[in-house]
C-alpha positions as CSV (number, residue, x, y, z in Angstrom):
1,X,29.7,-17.1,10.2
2,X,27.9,-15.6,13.2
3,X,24.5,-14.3,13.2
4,X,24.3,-10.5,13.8
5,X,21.7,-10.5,16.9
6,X,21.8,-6.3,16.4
7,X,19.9,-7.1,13.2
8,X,17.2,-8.6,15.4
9,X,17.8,-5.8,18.3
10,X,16.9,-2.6,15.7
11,X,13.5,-4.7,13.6
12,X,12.3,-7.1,16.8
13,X,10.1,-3.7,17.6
14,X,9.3,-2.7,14.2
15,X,7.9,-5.7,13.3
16,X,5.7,-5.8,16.4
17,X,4.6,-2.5,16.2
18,X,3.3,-3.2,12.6
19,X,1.6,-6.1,13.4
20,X,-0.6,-4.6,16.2
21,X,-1.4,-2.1,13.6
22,X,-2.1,-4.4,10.9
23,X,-4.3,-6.4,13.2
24,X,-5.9,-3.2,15.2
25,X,-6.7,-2.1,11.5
26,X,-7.6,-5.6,10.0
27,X,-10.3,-6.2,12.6
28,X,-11.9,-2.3,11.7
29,X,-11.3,-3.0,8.2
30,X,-13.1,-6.2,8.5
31,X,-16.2,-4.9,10.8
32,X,-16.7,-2.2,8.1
33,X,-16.6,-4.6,5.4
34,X,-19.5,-6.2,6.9
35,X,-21.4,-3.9,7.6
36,X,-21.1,-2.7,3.7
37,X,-22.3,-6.0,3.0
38,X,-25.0,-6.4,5.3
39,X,-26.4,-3.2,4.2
40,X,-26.5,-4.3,0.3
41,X,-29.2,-7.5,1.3
């Protein structure tokens, strides 16, 4: 049974692309989060 590399070839760039968004929005989500919590204290 061989692995089907096209598989790879069509989500390899998909999965990037939502990871640099996840992380791109994870760190504004986080800094916005903080700053909701610094300004409850």
């Amino acid at each position: 049974m061989d692995f089907d590399w096209r598989v790879v070839a069509v989500l390899a760039p998909v999965i990037v692309a939502a990871s640099w968004a996840a992380f791109n929005i994870g760190a504004a989500a986080l800094k916005q989060v903080q700053n909701f919590l610094n300004k409850q204290a």
